[in-house]
N, C-alpha and C positions, 0 to 999 in steps of 0.2 A: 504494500500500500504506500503511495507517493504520500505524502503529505506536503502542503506548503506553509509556512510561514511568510505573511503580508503584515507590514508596517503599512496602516495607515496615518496620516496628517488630518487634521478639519480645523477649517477656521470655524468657530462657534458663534462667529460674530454674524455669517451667513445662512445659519438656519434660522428657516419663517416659525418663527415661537406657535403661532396657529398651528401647524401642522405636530405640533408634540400631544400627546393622548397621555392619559392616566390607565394605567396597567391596576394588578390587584400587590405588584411590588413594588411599583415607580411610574416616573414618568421616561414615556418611551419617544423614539426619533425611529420612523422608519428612512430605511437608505438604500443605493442599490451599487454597488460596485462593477464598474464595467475593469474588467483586467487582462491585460495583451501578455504573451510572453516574451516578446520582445520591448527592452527599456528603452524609452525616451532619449531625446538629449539630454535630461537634467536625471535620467535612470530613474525613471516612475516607468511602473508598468500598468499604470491605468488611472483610473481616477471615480469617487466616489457624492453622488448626488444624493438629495433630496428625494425620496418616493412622491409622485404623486398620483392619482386614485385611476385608473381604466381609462375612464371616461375624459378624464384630463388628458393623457395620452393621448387619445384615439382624438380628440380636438388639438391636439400639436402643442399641449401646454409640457415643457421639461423641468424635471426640478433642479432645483440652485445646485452649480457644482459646489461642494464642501469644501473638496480636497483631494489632496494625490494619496496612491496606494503605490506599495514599492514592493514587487516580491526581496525577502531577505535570506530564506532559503528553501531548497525543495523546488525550485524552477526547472524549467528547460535549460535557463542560462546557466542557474545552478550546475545542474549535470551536467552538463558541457562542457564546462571549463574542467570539471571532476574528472569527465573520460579524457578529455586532451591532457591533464595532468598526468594521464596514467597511460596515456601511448609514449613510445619513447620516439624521440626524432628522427625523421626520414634522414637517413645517410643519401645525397644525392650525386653524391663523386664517388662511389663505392665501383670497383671495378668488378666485384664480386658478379659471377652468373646467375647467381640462384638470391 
């Protein structure tokens, strides 16, 4: 089983206070993380909005970006650099046949 670990950031100064609901443990924020495996120029691999309801959607209403998500490990990029650490270097002047 892969698992990831994601750093996310939120400005909290960009969530719409209207859209926080009281739960039976707190008050909650729904959100929705869009997440690429490949990083940005500033190495975010996505970024994390505001939920808002179906119908808001489907009339082309988006909610407020928050913030960036950064995978930290468990990636594709992770394992990547993991397997090329662990190939050894193409000898490319090898006059060897085999």
């Amino acid at each position: 089983m892969n698992k990831q670990i994601v750093a996310i950031k939120i400005d909290v100064t960009k969530i719409d206070k209207a859209r926080l609901y009281e739960g039976q443990k707190g008050t909650y924020l729904d959100a929705v993380v869009f997440l690429d495996q490949q990083a940005d120029q500033y190495g975010n691999n996505g970024m994390i909005t505001q939920s808002v309801s179906k119908e808001e959607r489907e009339a082309g209403t988006k909610g407020a970006i928050l913030g960036n998500v950064k995978i930290i490990s468990g990636g594709q990029q992770t394992q990547q650099t993991q397997q090329a650490a662990l190939q050894p270097p193409a000898d490319e002047e090898s006059d060897l046949p085999f």
